[in-house]
Structure formats: structure tokens, C-alpha cells
DRENDO-1510 file (C-alpha; in Angstrom, 1 decimal, always signed):
<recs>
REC; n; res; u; v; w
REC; 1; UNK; +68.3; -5.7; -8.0 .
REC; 2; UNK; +66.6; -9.2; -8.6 .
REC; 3; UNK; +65.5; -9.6; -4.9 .
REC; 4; UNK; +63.8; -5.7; -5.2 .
REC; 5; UNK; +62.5; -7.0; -8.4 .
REC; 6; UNK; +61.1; -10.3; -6.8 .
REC; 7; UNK; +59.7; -8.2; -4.1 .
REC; 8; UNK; +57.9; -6.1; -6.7 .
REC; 9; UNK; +56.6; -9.0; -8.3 .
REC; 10; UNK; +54.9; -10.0; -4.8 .
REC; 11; UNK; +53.5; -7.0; -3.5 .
REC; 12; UNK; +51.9; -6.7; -7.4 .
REC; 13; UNK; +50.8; -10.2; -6.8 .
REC; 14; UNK; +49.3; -9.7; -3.7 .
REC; 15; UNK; +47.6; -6.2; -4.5 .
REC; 16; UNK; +46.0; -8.1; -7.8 .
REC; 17; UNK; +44.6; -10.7; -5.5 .
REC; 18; UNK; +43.6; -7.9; -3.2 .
REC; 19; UNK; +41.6; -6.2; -5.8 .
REC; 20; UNK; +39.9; -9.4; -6.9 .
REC; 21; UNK; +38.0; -9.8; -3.6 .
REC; 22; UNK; +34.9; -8.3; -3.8 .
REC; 23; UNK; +33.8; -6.5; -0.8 .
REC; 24; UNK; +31.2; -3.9; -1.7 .
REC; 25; UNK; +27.6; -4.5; +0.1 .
REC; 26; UNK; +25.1; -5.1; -3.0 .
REC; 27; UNK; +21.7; -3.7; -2.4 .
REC; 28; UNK; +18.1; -4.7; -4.0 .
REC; 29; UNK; +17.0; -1.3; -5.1 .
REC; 30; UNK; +13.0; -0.3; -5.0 .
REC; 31; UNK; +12.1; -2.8; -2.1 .
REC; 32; UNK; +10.4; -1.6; +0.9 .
REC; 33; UNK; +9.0; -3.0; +4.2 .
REC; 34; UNK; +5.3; -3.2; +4.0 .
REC; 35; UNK; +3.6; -1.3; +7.2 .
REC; 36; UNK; +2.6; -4.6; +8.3 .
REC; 37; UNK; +6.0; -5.4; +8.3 .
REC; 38; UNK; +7.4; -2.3; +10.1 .
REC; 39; UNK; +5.8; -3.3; +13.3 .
REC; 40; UNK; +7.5; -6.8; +13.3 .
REC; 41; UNK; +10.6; -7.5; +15.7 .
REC; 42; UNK; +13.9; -8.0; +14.4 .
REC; 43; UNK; +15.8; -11.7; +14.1 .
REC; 44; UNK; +20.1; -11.9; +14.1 .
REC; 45; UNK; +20.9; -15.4; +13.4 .
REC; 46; UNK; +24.3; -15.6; +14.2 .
REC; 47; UNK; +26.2; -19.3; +12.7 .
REC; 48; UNK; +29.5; -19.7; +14.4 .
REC; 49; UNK; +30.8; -22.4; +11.6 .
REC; 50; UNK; +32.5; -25.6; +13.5 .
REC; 51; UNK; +31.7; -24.3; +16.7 .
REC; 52; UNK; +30.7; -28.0; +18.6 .
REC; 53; UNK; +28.4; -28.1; +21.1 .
REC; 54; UNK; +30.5; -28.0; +24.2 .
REC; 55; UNK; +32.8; -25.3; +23.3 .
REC; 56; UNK; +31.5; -22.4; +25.1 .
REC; 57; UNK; +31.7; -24.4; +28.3 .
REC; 58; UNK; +35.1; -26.1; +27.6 .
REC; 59; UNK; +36.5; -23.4; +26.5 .
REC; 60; UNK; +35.2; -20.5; +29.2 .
REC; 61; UNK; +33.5; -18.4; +26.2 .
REC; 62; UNK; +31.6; -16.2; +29.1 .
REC; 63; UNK; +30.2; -13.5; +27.1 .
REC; 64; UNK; +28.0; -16.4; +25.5 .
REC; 65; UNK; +27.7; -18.1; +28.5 .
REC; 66; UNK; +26.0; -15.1; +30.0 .
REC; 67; UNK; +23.7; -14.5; +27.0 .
REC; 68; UNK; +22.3; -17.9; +26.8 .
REC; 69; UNK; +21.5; -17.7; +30.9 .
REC; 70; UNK; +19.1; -15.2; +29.3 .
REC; 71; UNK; +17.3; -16.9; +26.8 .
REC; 72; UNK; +17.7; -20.7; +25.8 .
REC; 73; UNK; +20.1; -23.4; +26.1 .
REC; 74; UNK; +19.7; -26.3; +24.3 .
REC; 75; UNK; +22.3; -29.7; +25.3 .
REC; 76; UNK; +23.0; -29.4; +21.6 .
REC; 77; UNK; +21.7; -29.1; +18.4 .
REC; 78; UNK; +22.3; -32.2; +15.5 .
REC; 79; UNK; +23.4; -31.3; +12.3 .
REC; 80; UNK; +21.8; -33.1; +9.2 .
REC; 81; UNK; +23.8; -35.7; +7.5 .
REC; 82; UNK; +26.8; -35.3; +6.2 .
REC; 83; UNK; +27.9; -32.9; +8.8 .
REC; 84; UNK; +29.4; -30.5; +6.1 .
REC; 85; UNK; +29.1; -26.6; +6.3 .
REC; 86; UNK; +26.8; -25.7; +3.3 .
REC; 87; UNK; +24.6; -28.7; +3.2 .
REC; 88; UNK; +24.1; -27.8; +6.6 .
REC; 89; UNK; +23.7; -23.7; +6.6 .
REC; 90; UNK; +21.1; -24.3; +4.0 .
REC; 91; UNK; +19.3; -26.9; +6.0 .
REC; 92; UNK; +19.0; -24.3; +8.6 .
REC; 93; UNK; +17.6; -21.6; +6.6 .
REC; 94; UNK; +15.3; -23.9; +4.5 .
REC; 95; UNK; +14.0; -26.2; +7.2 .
REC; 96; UNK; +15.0; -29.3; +4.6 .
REC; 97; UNK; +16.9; -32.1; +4.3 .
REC; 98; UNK; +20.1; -32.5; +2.4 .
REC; 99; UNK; +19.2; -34.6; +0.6 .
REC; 100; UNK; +15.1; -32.9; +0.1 .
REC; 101; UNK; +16.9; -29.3; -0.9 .
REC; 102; UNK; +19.6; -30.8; -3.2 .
REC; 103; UNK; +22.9; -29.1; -1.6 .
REC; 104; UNK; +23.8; -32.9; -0.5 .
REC; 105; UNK; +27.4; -31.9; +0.5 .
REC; 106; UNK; +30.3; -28.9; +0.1 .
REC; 107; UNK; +31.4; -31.1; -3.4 .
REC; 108; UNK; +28.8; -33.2; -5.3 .
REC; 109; UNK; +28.3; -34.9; -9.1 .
REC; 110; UNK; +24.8; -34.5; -10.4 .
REC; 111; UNK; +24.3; -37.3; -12.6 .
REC; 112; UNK; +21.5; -35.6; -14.7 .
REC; 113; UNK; +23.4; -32.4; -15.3 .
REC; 114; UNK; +26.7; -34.2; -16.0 .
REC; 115; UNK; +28.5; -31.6; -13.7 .
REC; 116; UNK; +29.7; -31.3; -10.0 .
REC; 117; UNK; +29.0; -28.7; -7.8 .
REC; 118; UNK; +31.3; -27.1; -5.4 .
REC; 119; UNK; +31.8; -24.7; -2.8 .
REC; 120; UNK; +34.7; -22.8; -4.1 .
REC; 121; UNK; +32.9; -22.4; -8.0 .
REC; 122; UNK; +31.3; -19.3; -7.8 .
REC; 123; UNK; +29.6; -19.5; -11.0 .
REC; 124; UNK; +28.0; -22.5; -9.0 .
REC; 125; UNK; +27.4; -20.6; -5.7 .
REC; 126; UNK; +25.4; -18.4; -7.4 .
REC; 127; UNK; +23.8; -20.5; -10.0 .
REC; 128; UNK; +19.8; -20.6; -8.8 .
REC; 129; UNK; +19.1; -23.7; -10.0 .
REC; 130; UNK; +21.4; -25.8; -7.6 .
REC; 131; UNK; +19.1; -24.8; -4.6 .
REC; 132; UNK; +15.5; -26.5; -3.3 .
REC; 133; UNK; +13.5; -25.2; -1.3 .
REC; 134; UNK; +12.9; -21.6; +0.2 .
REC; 135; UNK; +15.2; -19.8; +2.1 .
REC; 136; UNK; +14.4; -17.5; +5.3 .
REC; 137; UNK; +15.2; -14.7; +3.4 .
REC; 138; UNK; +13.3; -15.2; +0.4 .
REC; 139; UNK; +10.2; -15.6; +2.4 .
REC; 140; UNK; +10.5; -12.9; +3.9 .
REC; 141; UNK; +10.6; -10.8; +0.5 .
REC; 142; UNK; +8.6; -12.1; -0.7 .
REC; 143; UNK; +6.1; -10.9; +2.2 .
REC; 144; UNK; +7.4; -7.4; +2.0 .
REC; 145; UNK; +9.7; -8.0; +4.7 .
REC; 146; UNK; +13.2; -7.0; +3.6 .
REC; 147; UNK; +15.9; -9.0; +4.6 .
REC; 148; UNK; +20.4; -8.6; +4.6 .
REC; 149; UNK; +22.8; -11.2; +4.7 .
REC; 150; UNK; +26.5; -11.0; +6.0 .
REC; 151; UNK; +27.3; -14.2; +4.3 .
REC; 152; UNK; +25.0; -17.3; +4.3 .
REC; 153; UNK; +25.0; -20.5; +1.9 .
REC; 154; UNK; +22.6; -19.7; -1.1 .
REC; 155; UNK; +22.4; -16.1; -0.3 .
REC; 156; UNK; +24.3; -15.1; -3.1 .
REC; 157; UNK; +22.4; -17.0; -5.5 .
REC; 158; UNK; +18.9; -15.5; -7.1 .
REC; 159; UNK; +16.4; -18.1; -5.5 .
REC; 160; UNK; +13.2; -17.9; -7.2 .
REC; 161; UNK; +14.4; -14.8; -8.4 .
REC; 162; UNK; +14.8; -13.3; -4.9 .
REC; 163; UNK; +17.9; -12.1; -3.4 .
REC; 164; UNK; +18.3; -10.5; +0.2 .
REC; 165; UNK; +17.9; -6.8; -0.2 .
REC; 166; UNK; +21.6; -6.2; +1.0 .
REC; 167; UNK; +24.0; -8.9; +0.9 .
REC; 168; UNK; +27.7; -9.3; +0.1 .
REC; 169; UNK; +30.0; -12.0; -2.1 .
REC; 170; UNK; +31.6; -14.2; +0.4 .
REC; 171; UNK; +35.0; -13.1; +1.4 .
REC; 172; UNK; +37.4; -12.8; +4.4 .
REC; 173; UNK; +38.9; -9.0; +4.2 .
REC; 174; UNK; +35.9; -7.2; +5.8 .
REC; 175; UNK; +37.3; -6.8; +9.8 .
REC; 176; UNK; +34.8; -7.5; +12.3 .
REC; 177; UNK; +34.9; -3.9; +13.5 .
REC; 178; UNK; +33.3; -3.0; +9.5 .
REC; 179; UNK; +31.1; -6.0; +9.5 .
REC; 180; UNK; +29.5; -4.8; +13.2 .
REC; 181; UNK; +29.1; -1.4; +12.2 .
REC; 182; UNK; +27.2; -2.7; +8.9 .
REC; 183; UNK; +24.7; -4.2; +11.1 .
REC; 184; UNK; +24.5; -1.5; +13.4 .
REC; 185; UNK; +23.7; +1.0; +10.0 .
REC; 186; UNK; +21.1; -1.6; +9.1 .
REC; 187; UNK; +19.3; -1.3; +12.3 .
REC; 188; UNK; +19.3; +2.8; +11.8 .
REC; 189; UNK; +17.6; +2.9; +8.1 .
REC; 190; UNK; +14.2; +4.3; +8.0 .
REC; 191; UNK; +11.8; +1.3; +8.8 .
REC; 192; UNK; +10.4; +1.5; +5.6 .
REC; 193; UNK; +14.6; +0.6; +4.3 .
REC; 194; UNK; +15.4; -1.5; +7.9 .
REC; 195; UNK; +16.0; -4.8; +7.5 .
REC; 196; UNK; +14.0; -7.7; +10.1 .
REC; 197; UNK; +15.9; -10.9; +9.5 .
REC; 198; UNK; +19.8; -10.4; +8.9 .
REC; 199; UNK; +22.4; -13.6; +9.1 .
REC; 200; UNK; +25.7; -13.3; +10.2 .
REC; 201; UNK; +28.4; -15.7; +9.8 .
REC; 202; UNK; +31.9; -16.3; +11.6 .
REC; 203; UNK; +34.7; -18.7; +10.0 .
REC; 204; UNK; +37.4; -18.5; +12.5 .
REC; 205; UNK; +36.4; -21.4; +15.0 .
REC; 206; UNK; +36.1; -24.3; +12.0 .
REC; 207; UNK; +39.0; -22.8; +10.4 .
REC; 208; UNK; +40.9; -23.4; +13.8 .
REC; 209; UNK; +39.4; -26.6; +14.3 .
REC; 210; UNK; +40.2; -27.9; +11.1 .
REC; 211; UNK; +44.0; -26.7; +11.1 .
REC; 212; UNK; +45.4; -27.2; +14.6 .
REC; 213; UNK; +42.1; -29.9; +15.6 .
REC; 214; UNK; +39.1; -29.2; +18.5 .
REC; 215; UNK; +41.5; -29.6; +21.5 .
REC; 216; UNK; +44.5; -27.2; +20.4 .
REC; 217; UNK; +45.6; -23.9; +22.3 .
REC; 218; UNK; +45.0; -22.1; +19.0 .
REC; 219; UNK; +41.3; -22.8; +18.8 .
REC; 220; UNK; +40.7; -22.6; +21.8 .
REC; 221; UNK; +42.1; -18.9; +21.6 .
REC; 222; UNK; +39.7; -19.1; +18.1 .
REC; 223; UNK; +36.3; -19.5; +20.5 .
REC; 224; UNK; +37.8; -16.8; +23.0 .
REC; 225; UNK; +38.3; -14.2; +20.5 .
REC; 226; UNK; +35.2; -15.5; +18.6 .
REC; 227; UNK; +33.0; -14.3; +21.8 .
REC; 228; UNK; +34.7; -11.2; +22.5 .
REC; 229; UNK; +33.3; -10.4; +18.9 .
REC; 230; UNK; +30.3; -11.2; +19.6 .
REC; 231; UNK; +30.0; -9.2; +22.7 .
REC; 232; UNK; +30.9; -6.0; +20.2 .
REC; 233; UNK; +28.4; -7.4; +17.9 .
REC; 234; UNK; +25.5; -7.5; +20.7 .
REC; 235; UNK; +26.8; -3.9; +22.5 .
REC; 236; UNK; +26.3; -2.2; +19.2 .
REC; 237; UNK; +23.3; -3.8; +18.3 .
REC; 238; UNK; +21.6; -3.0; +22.2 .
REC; 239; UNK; +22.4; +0.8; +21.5 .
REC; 240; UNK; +19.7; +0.7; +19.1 .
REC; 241; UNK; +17.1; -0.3; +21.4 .
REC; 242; UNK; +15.0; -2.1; +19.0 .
REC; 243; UNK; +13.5; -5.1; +20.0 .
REC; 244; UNK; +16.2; -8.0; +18.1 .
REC; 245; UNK; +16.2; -11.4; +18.7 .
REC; 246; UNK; +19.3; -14.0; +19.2 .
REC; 247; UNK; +19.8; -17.0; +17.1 .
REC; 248; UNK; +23.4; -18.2; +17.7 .
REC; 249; UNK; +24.1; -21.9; +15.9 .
REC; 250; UNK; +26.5; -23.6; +13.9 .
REC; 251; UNK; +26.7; -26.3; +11.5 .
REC; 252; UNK; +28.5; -28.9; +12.5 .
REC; 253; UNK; +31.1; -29.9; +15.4 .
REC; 254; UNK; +34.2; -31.1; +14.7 .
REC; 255; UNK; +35.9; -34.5; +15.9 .
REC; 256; UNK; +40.1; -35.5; +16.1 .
REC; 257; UNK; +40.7; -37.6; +13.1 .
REC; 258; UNK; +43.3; -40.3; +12.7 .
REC; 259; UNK; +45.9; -39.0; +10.3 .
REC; 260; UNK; +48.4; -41.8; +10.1 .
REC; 261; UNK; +46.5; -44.5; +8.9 .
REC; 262; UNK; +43.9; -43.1; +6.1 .
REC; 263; UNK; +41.4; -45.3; +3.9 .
REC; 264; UNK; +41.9; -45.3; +0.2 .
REC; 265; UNK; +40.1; -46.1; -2.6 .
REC; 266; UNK; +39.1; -49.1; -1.8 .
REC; 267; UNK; +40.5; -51.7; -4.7 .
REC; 268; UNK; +37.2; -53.1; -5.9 .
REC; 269; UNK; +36.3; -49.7; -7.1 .
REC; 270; UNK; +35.9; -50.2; -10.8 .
REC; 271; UNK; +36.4; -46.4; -12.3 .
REC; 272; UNK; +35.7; -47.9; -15.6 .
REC; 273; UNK; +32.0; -48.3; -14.7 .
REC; 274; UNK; +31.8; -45.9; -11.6 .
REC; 275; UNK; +32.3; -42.3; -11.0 .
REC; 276; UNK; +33.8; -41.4; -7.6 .
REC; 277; UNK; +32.5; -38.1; -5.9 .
REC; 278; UNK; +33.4; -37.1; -2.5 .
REC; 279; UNK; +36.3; -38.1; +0.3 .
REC; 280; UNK; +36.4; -37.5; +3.6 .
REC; 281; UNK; +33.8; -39.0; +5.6 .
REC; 282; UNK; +31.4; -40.0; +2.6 .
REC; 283; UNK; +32.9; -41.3; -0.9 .
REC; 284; UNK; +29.7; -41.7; -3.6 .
REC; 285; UNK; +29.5; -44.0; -6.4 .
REC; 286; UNK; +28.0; -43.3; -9.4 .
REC; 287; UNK; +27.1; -46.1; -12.0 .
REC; 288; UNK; +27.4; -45.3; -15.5 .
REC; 289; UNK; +25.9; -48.6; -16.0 .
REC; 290; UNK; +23.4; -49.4; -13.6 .
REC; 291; UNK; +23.5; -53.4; -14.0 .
REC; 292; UNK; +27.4; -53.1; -12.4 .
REC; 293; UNK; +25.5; -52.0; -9.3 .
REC; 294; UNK; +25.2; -55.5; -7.6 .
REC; 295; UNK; +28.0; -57.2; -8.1 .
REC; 296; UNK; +30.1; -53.7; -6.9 .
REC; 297; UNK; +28.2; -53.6; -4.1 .
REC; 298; UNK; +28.5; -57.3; -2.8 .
REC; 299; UNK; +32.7; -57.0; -3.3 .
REC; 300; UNK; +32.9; -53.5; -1.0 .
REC; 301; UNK; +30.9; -54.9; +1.4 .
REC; 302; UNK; +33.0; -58.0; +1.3 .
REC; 303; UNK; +36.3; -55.9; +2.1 .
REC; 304; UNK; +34.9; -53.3; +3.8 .
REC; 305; UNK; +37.6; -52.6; +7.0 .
REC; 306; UNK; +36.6; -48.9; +9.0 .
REC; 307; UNK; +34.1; -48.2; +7.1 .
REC; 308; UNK; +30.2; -49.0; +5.9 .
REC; 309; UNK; +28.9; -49.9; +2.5 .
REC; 310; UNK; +25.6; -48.8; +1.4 .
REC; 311; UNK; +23.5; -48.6; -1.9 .
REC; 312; UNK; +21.1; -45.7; -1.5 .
REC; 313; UNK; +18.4; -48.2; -1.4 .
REC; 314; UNK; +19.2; -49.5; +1.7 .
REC; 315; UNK; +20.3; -46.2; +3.8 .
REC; 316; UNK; +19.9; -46.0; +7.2 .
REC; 317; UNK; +16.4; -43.9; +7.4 .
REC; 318; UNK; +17.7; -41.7; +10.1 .
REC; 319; UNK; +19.8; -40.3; +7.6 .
REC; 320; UNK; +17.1; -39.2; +5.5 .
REC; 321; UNK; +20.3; -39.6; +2.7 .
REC; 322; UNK; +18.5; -42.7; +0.7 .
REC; 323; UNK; +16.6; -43.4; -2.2 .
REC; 324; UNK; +13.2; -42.1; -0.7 .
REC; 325; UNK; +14.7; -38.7; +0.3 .
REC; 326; UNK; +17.2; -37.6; -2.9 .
REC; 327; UNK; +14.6; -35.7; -4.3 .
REC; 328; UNK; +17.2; -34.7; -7.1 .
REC; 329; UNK; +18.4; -37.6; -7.8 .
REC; 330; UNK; +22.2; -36.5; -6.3 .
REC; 331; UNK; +23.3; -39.1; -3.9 .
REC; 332; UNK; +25.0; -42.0; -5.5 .
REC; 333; UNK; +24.2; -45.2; -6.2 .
REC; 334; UNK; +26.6; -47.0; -3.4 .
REC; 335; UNK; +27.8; -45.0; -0.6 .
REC; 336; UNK; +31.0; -46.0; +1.5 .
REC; 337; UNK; +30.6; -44.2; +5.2 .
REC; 338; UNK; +34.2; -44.0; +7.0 .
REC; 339; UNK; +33.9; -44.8; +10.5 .
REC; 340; UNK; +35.1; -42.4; +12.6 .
REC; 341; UNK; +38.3; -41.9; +13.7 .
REC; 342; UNK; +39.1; -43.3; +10.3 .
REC; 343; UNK; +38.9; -40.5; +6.7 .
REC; 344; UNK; +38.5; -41.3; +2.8 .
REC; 345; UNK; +41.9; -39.6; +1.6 .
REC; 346; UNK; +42.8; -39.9; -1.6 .
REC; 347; UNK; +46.4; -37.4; -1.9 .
REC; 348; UNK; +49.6; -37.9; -0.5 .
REC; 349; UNK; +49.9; -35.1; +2.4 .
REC; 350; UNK; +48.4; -35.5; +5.7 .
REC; 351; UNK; +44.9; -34.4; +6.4 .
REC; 352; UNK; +44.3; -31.7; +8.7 .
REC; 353; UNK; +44.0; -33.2; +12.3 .
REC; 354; UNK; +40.3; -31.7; +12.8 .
REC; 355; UNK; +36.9; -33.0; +10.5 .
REC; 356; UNK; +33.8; -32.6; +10.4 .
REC; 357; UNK; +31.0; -34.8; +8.4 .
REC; 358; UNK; +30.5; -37.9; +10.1 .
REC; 359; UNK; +26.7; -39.2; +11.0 .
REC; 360; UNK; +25.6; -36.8; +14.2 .
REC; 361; UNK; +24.0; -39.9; +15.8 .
REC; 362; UNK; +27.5; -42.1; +16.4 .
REC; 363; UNK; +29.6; -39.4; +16.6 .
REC; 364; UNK; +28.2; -36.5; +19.3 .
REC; 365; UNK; +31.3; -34.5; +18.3 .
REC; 366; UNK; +29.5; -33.7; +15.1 .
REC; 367; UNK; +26.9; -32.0; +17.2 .
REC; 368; UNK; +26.0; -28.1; +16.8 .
REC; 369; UNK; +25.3; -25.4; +19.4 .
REC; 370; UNK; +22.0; -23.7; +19.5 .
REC; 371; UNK; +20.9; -20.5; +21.8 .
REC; 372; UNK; +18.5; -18.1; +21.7 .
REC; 373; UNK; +17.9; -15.1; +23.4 .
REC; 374; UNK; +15.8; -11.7; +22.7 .
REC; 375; UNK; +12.4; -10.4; +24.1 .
REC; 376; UNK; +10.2; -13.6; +21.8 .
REC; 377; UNK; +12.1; -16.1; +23.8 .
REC; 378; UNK; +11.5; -18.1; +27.4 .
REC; 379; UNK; +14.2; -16.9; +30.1 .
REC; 380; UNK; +16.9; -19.5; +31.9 .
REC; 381; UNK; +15.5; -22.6; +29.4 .
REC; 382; UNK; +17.3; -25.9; +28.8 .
REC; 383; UNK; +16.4; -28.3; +26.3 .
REC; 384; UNK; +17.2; -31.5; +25.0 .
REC; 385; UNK; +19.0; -31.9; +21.9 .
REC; 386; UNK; +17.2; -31.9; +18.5 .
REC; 387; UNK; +17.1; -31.2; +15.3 .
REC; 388; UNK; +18.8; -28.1; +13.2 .
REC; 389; UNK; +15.7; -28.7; +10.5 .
REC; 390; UNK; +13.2; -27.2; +13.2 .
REC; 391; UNK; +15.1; -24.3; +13.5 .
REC; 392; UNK; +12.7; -22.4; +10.1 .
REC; 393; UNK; +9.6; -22.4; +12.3 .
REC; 394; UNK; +11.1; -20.5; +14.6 .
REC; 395; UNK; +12.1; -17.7; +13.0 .
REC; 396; UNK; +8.7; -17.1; +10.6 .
REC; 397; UNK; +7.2; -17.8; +14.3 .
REC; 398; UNK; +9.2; -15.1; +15.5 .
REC; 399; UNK; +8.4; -13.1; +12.4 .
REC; 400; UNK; +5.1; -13.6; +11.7 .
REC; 401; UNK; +6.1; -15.0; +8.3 .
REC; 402; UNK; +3.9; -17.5; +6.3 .
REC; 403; UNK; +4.6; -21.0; +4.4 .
REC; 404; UNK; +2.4; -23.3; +2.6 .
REC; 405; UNK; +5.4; -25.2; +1.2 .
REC; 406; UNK; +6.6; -28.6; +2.2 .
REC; 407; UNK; +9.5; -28.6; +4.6 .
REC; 408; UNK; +11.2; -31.4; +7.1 .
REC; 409; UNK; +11.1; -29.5; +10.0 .
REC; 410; UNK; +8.2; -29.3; +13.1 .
REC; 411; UNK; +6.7; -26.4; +14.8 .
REC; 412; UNK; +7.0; -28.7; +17.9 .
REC; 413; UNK; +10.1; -26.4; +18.7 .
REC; 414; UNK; +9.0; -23.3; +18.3 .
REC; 415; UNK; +6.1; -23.8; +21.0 .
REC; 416; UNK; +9.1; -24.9; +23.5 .
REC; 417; UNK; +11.8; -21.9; +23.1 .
REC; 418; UNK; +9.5; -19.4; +22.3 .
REC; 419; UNK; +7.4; -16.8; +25.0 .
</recs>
């Protein structure tokens, strides 16, 4: 009787937990496409999240393999620093900076509001007022263009006011059969209803990477399923016959960490006069008294062993993380960089084997995938590596959107990949 009791207690459990998860599509009512609009093409931005640069080839992923013979390669794509999923996903979609759109990492204190940030708070996720910048799909609303998101970073949030005009909460219990055949009713509204610019984002890959690390069977199998899925995704999408474009990136790579010999705290850290934000591959410092700044900094630099002190004065510039770029005053005062393979781990179980987060300049396995394929873009191109901020003027290029706005990113790329 107590084990069928138990049992009951669990399946109530899990359906409670079920019911919790959100997965209705919420749609913008009394938006339209303007005709102007009607006559544009249509962009998919696709992010696979941790997918690193060489794991299509490494791991045989042919369907992508095929597609990107069809469009453009490029030898990689860097991720902004710190290598971390939503700083990065918003950097993509707002052409910024970190540290110029204010999402500086996945967990972060902002010393003016007296509060941290994170990932997994959504009354933060969808608090506005955490969020620089403007996003691809708030442009495009704002030009009568509309827009639908199947998950991206701040697309849940009301920036400027502006949502995308269908979008979902974030969650994991939508199968990729429902999620295809959401894109695929998109693409058959009445153009006046159809949505040009829709992101789309995949999990599975990082979530491998992370748990079993970038050279395990099990995410290797991760990638293989990953682009069988995305052969249903561009089969479905084909049978429309509309003219779409291909954007297929990711954030970040991911890189085998060292999970035997982790860095702590480092002693010298007075928690008294500093407050300590982060782990990982970046630990922050916050000064509640700015005078302690000095003397803190000269000690940590003095025991610094696998890994590099900073105050955000002194940054490395290729960064763009320092002083000059933290346009909301969120990175801290003294910054401790682990070295890779070495992490900042401040509990007593292992870390995961696979990471992510490190500066994309030392460590190529932070590096990102980009290709791009569709009637606006050159066929059979390679090019060099560069930089996931220029990625914003190629899809209002594509779109024929306008900006007046300030943002990091170049058009340089835009004249390369694009017809």
C-alpha cells in the first residue's frame, strides 16, 4: 500500500510539473505585414546551442554538410566574450557587444540595481529593462514586418514595448515533429499574417557537450540526430516554395575541461569588502568600497596560478569587456580569467567534463559555426572566420530592414556572403 501510495505521489508530482510548463504559442493580435513587406523574402535563423565549429565535419552531419555546399561556409564563426549562451544569442540578434547590450553573461550582479540577473529567473528573462539594444525582431515590427520566435534570448521579454508577433515561453516538451509543423503553418498564413524573420533554437548538442564533453559517443549521436532534424525542418519548409533563407549558427563551442584539479576562491578574496559574481571561466569582483580596489588587485595578481587578473580598466581591448565598453556599468571592478583547461568551481561535486566561456581568441574550441544558404546568398563560398556581431547586417540586408542606431557590428560581411 505505501509503495502504490509513493507511486501516486510521483506520477501527481510529475503531472504538476507537467502542467507548469507552458507550451501554448502566444500571438500579438492586430499586427499585419505592410504590402511593402509582403514582397520581402523570408529569413530562418537556425542557432544550434554549443554546436563548435568543426562538428559537422568531425562528426559526419551530412545533411548540413550538403546544405552549406549550397550556400556559405565560413572556417568558423567567434563568439563574443564570455563564450556563454545568452550573452551570446543576444549579441547575435542585436549586432552588440556584451558588454554594449548589458546581457554580460548567463548570471550577473548589477551594482546599480542591487540585484543579479539570471537565466533560470523568469521574472528576469522577461523583465525589458535588462536588455540594450534592438533586437532583429523588434526591427522588423517595428517596420511592419511581423516576425515569430521558437525560442531566442530576449524574445520573451517586451523590448521597447515590442514582442515577436508569435513566440513561445522557453521550454523543452514541444517534440521537434510540433515545433517543424509550427513553422511550416507560419509559412501558410495569409501574407498579410505570414511571418519574414522566424528564429529557431536547438538545445540538444550543448546539453550533450556539457554532460558527457565534445568528444563523447553520446554527442556525437546529439549532432547526428540534431541534423536529421534539420533535414525535416528544411523538407517541410521547401514544400512551401517560398523563397526562405538559411542562417544556421551557434553560440559558442565547447572545450574538455579539467575536472580533477578546480580553482577556488582564491584566498585573498576579501568578501567583507567584495561581492563575488560568476564561476566558471570568469569570477567578477565587485567593490563595495572602491578604495579596497588596489591593494585587492596587486595581492591576486601576486598569487594568481591558472588564471589572469584584471581590473576592468586594464582589459584586454579585444575583449571589448573593459571599462570603455560596459556601457551599464555591469562588469566588475577586478576580473579573475581561468585559463583554460582550468574552471572557477566553487561546490563540492565534479563539474561537468564539457564548458564553454573561455576568450574565443586562445581557445579555438570556443569557436561557433556559421552557414548560410537560400536564394540572397553566393553558392559553394568559403570564408575566413569572423565575428558573430556582423551577423545583424545581414539579415536587415537580406530583409530590406533599416537602422539608424549604433551597433558593433560591420556591413563588411554582408557584401561577402550575400548575391
Amino acid at each position: 500500500m505505501k509503495k502504490y501510495l509513493l507511486l501516486l505521489c510521483i506520477l501527481a508530482g510529475v503531472a504538476t510539473a507537467s502542467a507548469q510548463v507552458d507550451i501554448t504559442q502566444k500571438v500579438v493580435s492586430n499586427r499585419q505585414n505592410s504590402p511593402e513587406q509582403q514582397q520581402k523574402p523570408y529569413v530562418i535563423m537556425i542557432s544550434a546551442d554549443g554546436f563548435r565549429y568543426d562538428y559537422a565535419d568531425k562528426y559526419q552531419a551530412q545533411n548540413l554538410l550538403a546544405l552549406r555546399e549550397q550556400g556559405v561556409q565560413a572556417e568558423s564563426m567567434l563568439p563574443s566574450f564570455p563564450s556563454k549562451t545568452f550573452p551570446n544569442h543576444y549579441t547575435i540578434v542585436t549586432g552588440m557587444y556584451p558588454a554594449t547590450h548589458g546581457l554580460i553573461n548567463n548570471y550577473f550582479y548589477d551594482p546599480q540595481r542591487k540585484e543579479s540577473y539570471s537565466m533560470r529567473d523568469r521574472d528576469k528573462v522577461e523583465d525589458e529593462s535588462w536588455y540594450g539594444g534592438v533586437p532583429l525582431w523588434v526591427l522588423a515590427e517595428q517596420q511592419q514586418m511581423l516576425s515569430a520566435s521558437f525560442y531566442w534570448v530576449g524574445s520573451e521579454a517586451p523590448i521597447q514595448g515590442v514582442l515577436p508577433t508569435y513566440h513561445y515561453q522557453y521550454n523543452e516538451a514541444i517534440p521537434f515533429g510540433e515545433r517543424v509543423q509550427v513553422v511550416l503553418d507560419w509559412l501558410n498564413l495569409p501574407e498579410t499574417e505570414r511571418p519574414h524573420l522566424i528564429t529557431f533554437y536547438m538545445p540538444e548538442v550543448d546539453h550533450a557537450g556539457h554532460r558527457y564533453g565534445p568528444d563523447a559517443p553520446e554527442t556525437r549521436a546529439a549532432v547526428q540526430e540534431m541534423d536529421e532534424n534539420i533535414k525535416k525542418l528544411t523538407d517541410a519548409v521547401a514544400s512551401t516554395g517560398l523563397p526562405v533563407n538559411y542562417i544556421f549558427v551557434s553560440d559558442h563551442g565547447m572545450t574538455q575541461i579539467d575536472t580533477e584539479i578546480t580553482l577556488p576562491l582564491p584566498a585573498a578574496v576579501d568578501t567583507a569588502k567584495f561581492l563575488v559574481s560568476g564561476g566558471g571561466m570568469v569570477v567578477e569582483l565587485h567593490a563595495k568600497d572602491k578604495s579596497a580596489i588596489k591593494s585587492m588587485y596587486r595581492k591576486l595578481k601576486q598569487e594568481a596560478k591558472d588564471y589572469k587578473v584584471y581590473r576592468k580598466t586594464n582589459m584586454p581591448a579585444h575583449l571589448h569587456y573593459g571599462a570603455k565598453d560596459d556601457v551599464y556599468n555591469r562588469v566588475g571592478d577586478i576580473l579573475l580569467l581561468a585559463e583554460a583547461p582550468k574552471v572557477f568551481h566553487f561546490s563540492t561535486h565534479k563539474p561537468a567534463p564539457g564548458t564553454h566561456g573561455y576568450d574565443p581568441v586562445s581557445v579555438k574550441d570556443m569557436h561557433a559555426i556559421f552557414y548560410a544558404w537560400g536564394p540572397a546568398f553566393k553558392k559553394g563560398e568559403r570564408i575566413p572566420s569572423f565575428q558573430n556581431i556582423h551577423v545583424y547586417p545581414v539579415v536587415t540586408e537580406i530583409l530590406g530592414l533599416k537602422y539608424s542606431h549604433k551597433i558593433d557590428g560591420k556591413k563588411k560581411l554582408a557584401k561577402e556572403v550575400l548575391q
